[in-house]
C-alpha positions, 0 to 999 in steps of 0.5 A: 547072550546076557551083557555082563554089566546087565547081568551084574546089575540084575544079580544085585536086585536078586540079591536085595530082592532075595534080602527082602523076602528072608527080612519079612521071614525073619520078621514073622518068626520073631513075631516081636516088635522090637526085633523086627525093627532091628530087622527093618533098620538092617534093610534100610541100611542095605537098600542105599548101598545096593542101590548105590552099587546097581548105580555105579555098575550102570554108569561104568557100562554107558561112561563111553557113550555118555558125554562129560555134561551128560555124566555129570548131569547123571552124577548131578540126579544120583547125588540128589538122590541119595541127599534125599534120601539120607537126609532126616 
């Protein structure tokens, strides 16, 4: 049997996988510069938050296995993670 919270974690990166592939689409039947950036802005936008989310549904499933030091030390690695990725 399939564990819920794995599950629920693998349904977001189909889901991001899925937004991908429909973006590149979008992309070559636009065949313009200017709207497969908007195309592309909109995934940017997407790919933090599926992350974030794939993320949080991960650390809710091990929070009872995890010490308090070691939570914060993966909340410490998340945090660093989105500075660098959000930072211009």
């Amino acid at each position: 049997m399939i564990n819920k919270i794995v599950l629920s974690m693998a349904s977001l990166r189909l889901l991001s996988g899925s937004l991908e592939i429909i973006a590149a689409l979008l992309m070559i039947r636009f065949n313009q510069i200017e709207k497969a950036l908007l195309v592309n802005t909109g995934l940017a936008m997407a790919g933090p938050l599926i992350l974030l989310a794939t993320t949080t549904i991960g650390l809710v499933g091990i929070a009872e296995k995890l010490s308090i030091g070691k939570m914060l030390w993966v909340v410490a690695g998340v945090s660093c993670i989105f500075i660098g990725i959000l930072k211009k």
